[in-house]
C-alpha positions as CSV (number, residue, x, y, z in Angstrom):
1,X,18.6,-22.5,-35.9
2,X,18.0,-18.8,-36.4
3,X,13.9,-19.8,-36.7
4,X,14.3,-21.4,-33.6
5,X,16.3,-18.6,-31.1
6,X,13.8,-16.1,-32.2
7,X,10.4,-18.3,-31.9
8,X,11.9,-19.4,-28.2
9,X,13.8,-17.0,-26.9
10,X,13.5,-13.5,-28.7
11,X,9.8,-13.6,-29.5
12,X,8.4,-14.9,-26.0
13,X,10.6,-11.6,-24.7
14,X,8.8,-9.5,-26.8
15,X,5.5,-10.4,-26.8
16,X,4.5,-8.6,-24.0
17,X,5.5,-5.5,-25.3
18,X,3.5,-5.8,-28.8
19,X,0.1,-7.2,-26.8
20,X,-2.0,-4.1,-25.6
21,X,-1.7,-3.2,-22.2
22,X,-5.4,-3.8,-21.3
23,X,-5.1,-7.3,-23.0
24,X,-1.3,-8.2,-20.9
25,X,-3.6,-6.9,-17.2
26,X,-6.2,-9.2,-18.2
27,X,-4.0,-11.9,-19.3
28,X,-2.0,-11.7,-16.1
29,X,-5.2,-11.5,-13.8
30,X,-6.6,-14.6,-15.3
31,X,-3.3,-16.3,-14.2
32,X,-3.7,-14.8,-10.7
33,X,-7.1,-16.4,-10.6
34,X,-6.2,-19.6,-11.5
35,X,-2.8,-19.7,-9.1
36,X,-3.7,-17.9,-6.0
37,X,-7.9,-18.3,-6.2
38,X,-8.3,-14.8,-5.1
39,X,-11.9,-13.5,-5.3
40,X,-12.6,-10.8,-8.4
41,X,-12.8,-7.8,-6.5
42,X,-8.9,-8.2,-4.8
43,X,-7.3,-9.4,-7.6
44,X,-9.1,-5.9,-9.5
45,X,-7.8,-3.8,-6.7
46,X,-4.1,-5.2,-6.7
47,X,-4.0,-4.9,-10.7
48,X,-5.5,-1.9,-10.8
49,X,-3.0,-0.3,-8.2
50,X,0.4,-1.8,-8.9
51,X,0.3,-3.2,-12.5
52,X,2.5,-1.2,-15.0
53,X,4.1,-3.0,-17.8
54,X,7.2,-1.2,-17.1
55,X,7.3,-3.5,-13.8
56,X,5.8,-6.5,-15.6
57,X,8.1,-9.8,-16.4
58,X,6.3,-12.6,-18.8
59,X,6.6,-15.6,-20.5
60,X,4.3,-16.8,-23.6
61,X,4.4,-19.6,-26.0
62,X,2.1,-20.1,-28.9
63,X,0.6,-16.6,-27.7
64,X,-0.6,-18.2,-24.7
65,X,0.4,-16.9,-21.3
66,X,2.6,-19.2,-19.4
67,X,4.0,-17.4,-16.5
68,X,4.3,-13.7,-15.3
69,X,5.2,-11.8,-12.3
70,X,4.3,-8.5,-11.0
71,X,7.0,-6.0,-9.4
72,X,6.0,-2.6,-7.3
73,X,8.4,-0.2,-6.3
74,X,8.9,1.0,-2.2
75,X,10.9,3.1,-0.7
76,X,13.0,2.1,2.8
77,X,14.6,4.2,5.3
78,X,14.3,7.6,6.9
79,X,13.7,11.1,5.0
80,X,16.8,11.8,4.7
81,X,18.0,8.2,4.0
82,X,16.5,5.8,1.3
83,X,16.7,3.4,-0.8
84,X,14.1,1.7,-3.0
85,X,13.2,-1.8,-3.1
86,X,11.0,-3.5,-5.8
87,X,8.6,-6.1,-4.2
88,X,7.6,-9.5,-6.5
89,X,4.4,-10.7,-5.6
90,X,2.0,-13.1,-8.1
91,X,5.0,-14.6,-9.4
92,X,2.9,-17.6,-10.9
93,X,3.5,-20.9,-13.9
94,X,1.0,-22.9,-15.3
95,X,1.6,-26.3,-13.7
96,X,2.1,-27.9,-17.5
97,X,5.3,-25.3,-18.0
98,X,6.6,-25.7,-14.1
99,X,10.2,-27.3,-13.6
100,X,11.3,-26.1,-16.9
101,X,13.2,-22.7,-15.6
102,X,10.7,-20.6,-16.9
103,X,10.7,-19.0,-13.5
104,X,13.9,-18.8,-13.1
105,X,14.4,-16.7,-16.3
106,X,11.7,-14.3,-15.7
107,X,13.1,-13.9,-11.9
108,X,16.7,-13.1,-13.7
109,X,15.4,-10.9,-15.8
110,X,13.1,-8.7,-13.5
111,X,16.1,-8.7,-11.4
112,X,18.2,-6.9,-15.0
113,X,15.9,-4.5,-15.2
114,X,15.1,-3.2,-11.7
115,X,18.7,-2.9,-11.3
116,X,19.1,-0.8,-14.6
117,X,16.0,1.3,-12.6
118,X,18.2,1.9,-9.8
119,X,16.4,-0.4,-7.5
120,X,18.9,-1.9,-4.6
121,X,17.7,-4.9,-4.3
122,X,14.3,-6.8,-4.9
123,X,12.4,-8.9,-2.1
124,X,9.2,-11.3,-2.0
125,X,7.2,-14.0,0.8
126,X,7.5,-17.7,-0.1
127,X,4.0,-19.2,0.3
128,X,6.0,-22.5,1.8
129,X,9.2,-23.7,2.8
130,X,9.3,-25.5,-0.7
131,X,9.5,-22.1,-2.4
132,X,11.9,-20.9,0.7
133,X,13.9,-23.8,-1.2
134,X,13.1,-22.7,-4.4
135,X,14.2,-19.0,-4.0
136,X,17.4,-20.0,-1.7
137,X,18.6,-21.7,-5.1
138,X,18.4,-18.2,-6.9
139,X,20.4,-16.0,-4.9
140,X,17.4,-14.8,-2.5
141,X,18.5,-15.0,1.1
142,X,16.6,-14.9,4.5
143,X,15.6,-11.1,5.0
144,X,12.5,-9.8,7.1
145,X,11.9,-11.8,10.0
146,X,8.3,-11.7,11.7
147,X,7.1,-12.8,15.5
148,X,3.7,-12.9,17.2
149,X,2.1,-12.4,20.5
150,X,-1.0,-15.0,21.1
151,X,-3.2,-13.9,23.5
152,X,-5.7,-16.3,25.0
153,X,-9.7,-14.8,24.7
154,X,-10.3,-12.1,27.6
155,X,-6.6,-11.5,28.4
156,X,-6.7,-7.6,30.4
157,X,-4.9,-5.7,28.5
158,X,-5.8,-2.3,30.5
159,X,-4.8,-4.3,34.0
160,X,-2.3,-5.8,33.0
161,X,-0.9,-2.3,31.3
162,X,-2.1,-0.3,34.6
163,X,0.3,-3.1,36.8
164,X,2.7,-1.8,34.7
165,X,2.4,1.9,35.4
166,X,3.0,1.0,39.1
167,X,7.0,0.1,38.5
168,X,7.1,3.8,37.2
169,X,7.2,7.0,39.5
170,X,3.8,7.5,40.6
171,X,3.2,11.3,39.0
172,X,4.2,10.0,35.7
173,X,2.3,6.3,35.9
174,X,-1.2,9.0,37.3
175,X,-0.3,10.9,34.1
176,X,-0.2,8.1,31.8
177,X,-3.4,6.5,33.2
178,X,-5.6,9.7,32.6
179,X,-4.1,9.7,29.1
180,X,-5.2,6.2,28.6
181,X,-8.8,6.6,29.9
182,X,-9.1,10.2,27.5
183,X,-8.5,8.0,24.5
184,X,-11.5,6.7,22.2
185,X,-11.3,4.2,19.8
186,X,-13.0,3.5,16.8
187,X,-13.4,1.2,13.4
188,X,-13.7,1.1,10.2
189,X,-15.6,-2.1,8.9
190,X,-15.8,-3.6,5.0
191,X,-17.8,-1.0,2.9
192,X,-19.5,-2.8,-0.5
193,X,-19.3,-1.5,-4.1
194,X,-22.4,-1.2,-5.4
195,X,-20.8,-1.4,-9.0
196,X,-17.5,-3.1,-9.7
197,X,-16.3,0.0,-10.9
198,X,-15.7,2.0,-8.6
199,X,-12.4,4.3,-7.7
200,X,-12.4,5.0,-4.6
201,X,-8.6,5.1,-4.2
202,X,-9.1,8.0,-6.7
203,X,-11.7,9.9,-4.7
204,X,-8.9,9.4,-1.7
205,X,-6.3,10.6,-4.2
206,X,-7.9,13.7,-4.8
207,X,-8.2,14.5,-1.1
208,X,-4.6,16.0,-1.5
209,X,-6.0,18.5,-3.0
210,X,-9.5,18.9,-1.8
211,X,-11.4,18.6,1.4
212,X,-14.1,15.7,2.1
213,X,-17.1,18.1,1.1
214,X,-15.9,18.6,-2.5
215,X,-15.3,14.9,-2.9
216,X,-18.1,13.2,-1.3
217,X,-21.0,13.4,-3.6
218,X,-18.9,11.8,-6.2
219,X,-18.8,9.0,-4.0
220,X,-22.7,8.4,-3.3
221,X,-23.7,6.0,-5.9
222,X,-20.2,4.0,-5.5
223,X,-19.4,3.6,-2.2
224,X,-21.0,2.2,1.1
225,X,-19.2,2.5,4.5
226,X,-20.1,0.7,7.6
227,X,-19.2,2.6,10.3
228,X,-18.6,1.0,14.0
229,X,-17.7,2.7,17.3
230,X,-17.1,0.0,20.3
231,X,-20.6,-1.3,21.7
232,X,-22.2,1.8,20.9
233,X,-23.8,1.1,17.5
234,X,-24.7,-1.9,15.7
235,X,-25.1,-1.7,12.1
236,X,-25.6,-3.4,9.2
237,X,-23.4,-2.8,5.7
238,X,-25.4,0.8,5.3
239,X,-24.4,4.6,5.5
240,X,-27.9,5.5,4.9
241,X,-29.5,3.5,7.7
242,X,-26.5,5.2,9.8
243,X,-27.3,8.5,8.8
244,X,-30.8,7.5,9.5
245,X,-30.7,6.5,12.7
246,X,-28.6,9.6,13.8
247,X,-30.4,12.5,11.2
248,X,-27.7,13.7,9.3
249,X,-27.3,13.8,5.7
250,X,-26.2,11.3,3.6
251,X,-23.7,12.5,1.7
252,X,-22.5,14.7,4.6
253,X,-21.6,10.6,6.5
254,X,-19.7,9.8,3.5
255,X,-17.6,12.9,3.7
256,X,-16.9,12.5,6.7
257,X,-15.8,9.2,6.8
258,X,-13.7,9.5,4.2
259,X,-12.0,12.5,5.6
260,X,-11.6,9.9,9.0
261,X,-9.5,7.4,6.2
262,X,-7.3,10.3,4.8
263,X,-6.3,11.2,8.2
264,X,-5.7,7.8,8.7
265,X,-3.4,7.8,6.4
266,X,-1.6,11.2,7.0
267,X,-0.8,9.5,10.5
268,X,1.0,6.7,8.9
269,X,3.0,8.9,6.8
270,X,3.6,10.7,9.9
271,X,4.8,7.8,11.6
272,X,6.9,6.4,8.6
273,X,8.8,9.3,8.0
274,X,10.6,8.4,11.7
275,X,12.1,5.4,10.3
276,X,15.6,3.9,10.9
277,X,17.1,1.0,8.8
278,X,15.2,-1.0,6.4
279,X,11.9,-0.6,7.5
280,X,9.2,-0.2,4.7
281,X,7.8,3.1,3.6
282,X,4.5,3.0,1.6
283,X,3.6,6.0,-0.4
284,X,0.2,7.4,-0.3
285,X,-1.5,5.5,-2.6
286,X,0.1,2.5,-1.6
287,X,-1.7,3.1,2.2
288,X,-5.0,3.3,0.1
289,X,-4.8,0.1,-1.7
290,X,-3.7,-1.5,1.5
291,X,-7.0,-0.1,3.6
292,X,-8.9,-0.9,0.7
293,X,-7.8,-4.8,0.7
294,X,-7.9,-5.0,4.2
295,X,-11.5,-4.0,4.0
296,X,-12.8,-5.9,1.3
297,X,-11.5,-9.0,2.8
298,X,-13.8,-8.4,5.6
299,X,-11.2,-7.1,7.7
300,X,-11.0,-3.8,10.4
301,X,-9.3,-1.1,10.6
302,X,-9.2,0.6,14.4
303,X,-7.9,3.8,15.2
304,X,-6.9,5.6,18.2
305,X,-8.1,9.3,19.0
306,X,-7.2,11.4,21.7
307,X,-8.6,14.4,23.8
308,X,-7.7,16.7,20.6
309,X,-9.2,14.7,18.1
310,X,-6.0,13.7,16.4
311,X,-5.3,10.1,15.6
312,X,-2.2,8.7,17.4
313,X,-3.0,5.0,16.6
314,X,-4.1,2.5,13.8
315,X,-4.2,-1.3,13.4
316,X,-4.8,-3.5,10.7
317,X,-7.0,-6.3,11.4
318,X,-8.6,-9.5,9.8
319,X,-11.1,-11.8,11.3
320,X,-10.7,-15.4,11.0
321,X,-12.8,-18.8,12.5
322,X,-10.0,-19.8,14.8
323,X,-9.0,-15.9,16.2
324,X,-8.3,-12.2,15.5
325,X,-4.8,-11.4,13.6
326,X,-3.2,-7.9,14.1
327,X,-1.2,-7.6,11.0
328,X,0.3,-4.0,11.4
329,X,-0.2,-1.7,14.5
330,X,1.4,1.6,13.4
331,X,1.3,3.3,16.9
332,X,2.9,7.2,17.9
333,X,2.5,6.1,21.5
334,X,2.3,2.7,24.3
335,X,-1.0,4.2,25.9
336,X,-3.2,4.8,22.6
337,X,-1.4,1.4,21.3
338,X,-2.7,-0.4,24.6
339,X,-5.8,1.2,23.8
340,X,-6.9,-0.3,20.7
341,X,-5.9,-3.9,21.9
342,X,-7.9,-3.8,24.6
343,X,-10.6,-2.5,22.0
344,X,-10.4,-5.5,19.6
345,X,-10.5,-7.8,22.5
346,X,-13.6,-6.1,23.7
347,X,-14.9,-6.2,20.7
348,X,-14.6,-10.3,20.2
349,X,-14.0,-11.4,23.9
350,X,-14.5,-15.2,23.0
351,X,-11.6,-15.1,20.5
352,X,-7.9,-15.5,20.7
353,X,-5.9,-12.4,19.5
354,X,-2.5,-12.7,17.4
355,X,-0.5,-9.8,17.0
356,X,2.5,-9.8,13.9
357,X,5.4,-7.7,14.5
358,X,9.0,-7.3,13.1
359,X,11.7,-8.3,15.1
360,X,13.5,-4.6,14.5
361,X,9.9,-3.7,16.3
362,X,10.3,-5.7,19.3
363,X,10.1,-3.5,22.5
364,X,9.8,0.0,20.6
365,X,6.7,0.3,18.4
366,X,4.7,-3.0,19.0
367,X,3.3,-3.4,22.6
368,X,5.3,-3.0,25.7
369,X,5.5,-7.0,26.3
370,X,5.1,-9.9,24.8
371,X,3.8,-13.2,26.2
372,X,2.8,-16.6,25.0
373,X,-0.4,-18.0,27.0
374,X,-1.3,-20.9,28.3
375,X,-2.1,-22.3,32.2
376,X,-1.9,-20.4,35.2
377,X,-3.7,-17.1,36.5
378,X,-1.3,-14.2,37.1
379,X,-2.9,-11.7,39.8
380,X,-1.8,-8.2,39.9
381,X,-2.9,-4.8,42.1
382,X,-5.8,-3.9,39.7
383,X,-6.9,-8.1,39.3
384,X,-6.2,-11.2,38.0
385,X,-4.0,-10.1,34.7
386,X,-4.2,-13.1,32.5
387,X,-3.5,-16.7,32.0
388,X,0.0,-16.3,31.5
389,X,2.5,-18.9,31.7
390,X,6.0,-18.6,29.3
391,X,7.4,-15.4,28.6
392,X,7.6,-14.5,25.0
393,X,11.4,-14.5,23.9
394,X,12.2,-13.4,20.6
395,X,15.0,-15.3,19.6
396,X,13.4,-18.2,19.8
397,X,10.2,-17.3,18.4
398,X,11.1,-15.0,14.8
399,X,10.2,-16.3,11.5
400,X,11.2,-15.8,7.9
401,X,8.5,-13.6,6.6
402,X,10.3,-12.6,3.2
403,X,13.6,-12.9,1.4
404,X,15.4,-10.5,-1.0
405,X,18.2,-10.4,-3.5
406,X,20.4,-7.7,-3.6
407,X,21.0,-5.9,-6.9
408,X,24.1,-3.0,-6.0
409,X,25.9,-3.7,-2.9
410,X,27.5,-0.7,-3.0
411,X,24.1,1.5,-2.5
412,X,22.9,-1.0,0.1
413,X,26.8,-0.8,2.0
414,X,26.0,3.5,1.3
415,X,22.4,3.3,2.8
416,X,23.9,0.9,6.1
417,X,26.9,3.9,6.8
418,X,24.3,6.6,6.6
419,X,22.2,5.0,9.0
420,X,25.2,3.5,11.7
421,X,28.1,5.6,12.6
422,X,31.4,5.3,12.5
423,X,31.9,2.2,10.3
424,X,35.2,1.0,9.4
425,X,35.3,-2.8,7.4
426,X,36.8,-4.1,4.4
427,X,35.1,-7.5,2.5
428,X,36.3,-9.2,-0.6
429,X,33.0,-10.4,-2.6
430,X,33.9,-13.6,-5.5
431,X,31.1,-13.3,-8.2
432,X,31.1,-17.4,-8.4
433,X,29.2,-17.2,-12.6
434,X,32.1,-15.1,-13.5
435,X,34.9,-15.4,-10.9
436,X,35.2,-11.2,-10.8
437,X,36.5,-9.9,-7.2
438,X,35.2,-6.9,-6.1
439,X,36.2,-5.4,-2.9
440,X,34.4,-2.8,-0.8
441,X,35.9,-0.7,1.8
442,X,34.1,1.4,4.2
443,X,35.8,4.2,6.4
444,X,34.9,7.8,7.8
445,X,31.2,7.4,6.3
446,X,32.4,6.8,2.5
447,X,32.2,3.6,0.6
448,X,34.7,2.3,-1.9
449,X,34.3,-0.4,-4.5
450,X,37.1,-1.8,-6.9
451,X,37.1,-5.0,-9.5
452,X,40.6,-6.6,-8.7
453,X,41.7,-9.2,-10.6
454,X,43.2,-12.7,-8.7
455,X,46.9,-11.4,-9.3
456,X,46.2,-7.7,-7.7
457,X,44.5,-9.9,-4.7
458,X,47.9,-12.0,-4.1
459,X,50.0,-8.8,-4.4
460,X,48.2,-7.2,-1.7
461,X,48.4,-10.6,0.3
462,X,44.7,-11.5,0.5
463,X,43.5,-14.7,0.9
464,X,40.8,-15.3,-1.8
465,X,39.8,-18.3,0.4
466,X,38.3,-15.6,2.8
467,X,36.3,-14.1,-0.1
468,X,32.9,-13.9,0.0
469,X,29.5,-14.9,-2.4
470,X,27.3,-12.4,-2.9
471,X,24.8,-14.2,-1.1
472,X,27.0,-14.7,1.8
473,X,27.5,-10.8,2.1
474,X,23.5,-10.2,2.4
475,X,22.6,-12.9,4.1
476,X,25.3,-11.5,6.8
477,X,23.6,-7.5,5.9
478,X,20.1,-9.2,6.4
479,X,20.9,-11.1,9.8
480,X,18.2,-10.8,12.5
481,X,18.2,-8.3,14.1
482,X,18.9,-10.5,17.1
483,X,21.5,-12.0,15.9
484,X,24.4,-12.5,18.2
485,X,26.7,-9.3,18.6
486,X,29.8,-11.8,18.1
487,X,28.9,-11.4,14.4
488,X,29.0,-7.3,14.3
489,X,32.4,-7.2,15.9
490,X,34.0,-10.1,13.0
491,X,32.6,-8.1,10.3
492,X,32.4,-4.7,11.6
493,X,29.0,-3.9,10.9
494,X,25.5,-4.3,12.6
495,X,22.4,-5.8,10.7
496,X,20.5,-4.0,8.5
497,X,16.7,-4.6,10.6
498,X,14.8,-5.0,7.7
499,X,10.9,-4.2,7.9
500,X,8.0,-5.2,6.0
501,X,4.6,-5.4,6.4
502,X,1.1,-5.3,4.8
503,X,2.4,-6.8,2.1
504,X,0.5,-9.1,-1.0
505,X,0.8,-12.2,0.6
């Protein structure tokens, strides 16, 4: 019996921390491979960004690999309010181990140890509604909700933005209309390693402490840019035919372009550190790895730049056969926002456009409206608009884009008081594994949890039939965000508008 708990149990825990670290990445990347089907180069840029055995769970049996998981921390919130959340992504079992709760475990445990971290909760994105299912079963609830805007090919978005101005006092519509046509817009296309080997993330890395010049040559025999500004310039995958065609140096393009991607990203951080709720904050590096992927699978990256040459815009885009996705537009302003779409749709006139957004988005940082297209030509004082037929409405139209499980209510209940004022609500949470009853009382901005036992709760005349699960509390924390307002005033408290995007998935 003893030879048996520690080949099955004990030993499988441990082997992951007696294999090498170089042979547990490689281990785990094969897996990848032969889950997900990734190509080489992505599954080397998300390994060599986010894996860290300290955020590794794993399984093995007769030293083989059977199933493993990846976690990587983010932060959510505001500067002066955060929490962290740790993101699963690759979860993966080899189909001859599958429906023998070897997930399950590693999920349990992952979950242990991110909470003895000091995570809040952890979150992930079913690939299908079977592992929607799947998750439900193991206390994950519904938590980031996505919509879209489909545009049909040519929609105007500069008329239809410009018919828009006219509701507004005329000086201030003028004004915003000479902003708009002062803006330029620009991309960044796929650049190709000419070595697998390459560390460009690093060379971005040590821009926080050096400007482009200094880092640049580094980069000349591992790193090619194609560079694209709207129908001025068509190139193919080479800085040195650019820097041909226009006579300036080689390495002097690279620097510069490089520098364009750290300011890039010092908008974003900009932008980020605005935040309310439970929106997503990626760190510096994390930015990198997420222009690097977009990149390498052949995707764009368009940016916004106004009469100072500062960048006020950026959107995260991926070409496919059937249209043009928008995964993230991270956007300081409507005009410069309105800019870039009508940019992209310049760009590929003959394609349809889908833009993802969060619901806690809707009507501040995505685009000013939101439509669904189909029959019918809309005609406004600067020309036919569109083909626009049913308004968008968001209710009807959000999605489950990822689910979390929430690891300490009481930092989560903290983080919601910080962020909404006023709060005042008392809920009685039943652990159902263990039967414990903890309650947690909110008032003047200070939280308050207690273990009661079922005797304290009939002293003090609570019904225990009103207690909740643990997964009924967050799934009422991580309600849509337009969820009706009936719920607020039962429970005392508004949603949490959770936020993610740019994500693994």
């Amino acid at each position: 019996m003893r030879f048996r708990l520690l080949k099955e149990i004990i030993y499988p825990l441990f082997q992951s921390m007696i294999m090498k670290t170089d042979d547990l990445k490689n281990e785990m990347m094969r897996l990848w491979k032969d889950t997900f089907h990734d190509c080489d180069d992505y599954i080397r840029i998300v390994f060599d960004a986010y894996f860290n055995p300290e955020f590794v769970e794993c399984e093995f049996v007769d030293d083989k690999l059977v199933a493993a998981m990846l976690a990587v921390p983010y932060e959510f919130g505001s500067k002066r309010n955060r929490i962290r959340g740790a993101y699963l992504c690759g979860l993966a079992t080899r189909p001859e181990y599958q429906g023998r709760g070897v997930m399950t475990r590693l999920i349990n445990r992952i979950c242990s140890r991110m909470k003895d971290k000091g995570f809040t909760f952890v979150f992930l994105i079913p690939a299908d509604e079977g592992l929607h299912k799947f998750y439900l079963d193991r206390g994950f609830v519904n938590a980031f909700y996505r919509l879209q805007s489909n545009y049909v090919p040519g929609h105007d978005f500069t008329n239809e933005y410009f018919n828009h101005l006219e509701s507004e006092r005329k000086i201030v519509g003028d004004l915003k209309k000479k902003y708009y046509n002062s803006l330029e817009t620009h991309y960044i296309e796929r650049y190709i390693m000419n070595s697998l080997d390459f560390d460009i993330a690093g060379y971005l890395y040590n821009l926080k402490r050096n400007n482009a010049e200094n880092v640049c040559q580094n980069i000349h025999d591992s790193l090619s840019l194609n560079i694209g500004e709207n129908s001025e310039y068509n190139l193919d995958n080479s800085v040195m035919k650019y820097a041909d065609k226009h006579n300036e140096n080689y390495t002097h393009i690279i620097g510069k372009y490089i520098d364009i991607i750290y300011r890039i990203i010092s908008k974003i951080l900009e932008l980020q550190s605005d935040y309310k709720f439970l929106k997503i904050c990626k760190s510096y590096m994390q930015i990198i790895t997420e222009i690097i992927e977009n990149l390498i699978s052949n995707g764009r990256i368009y940016y916004c730049i106004n009469s100072d040459g500062n960048i006020t815009s950026v959107a995260f885009v991926s070409i496919h056969d059937d249209g043009i996705i928008i995964n993230k537009i991270y956007s300081g302003d409507r005009c410069s926002c309105i800019k870039i779409l009508e940019s992209i749709k310049n760009n590929y006139p003959d394609s349809k456009l889908k833009i993802y957004y969060s619901s806690s988005e809707n009507g501040s940082e995505a685009i000013w409206n939101y439509n669904y297209l189909n029959s019918g030509e809309v005609e406004g004082n600067y020309g036919i608009l569109s083909e626009v037929e049913v308004d968008y409405n968001a209710a009807c139209s959000s999605e489950v884009y990822g689910m979390a499980r929430i690891l300490d209510f009481s930092e989560i209940l903290k983080f919601l008081c910080n962020e909404a004022d006023h709060l005042k609500f008392s809920i009685l949470v039943k652990e159902p594994e263990n039967g414990i009853f903890t309650r947690y009382c909110v008032k003047d901005e200070l939280i308050r949890a207690e273990t009661l036992s079922e005797d304290e709760i009939l002293k003090d005349s609570i019904n225990i039939e009103e207690a909740m699960t643990p997964e009924e509390l967050a799934a009422l924390l991580f309600r849509r965000s337009d969820s009706s307002s009936l719920v607020a005033e039962a429970f005392g408290f508004p949603p949490l508008e959770g936020s993610i995007s740019l994500m693994l998935d």
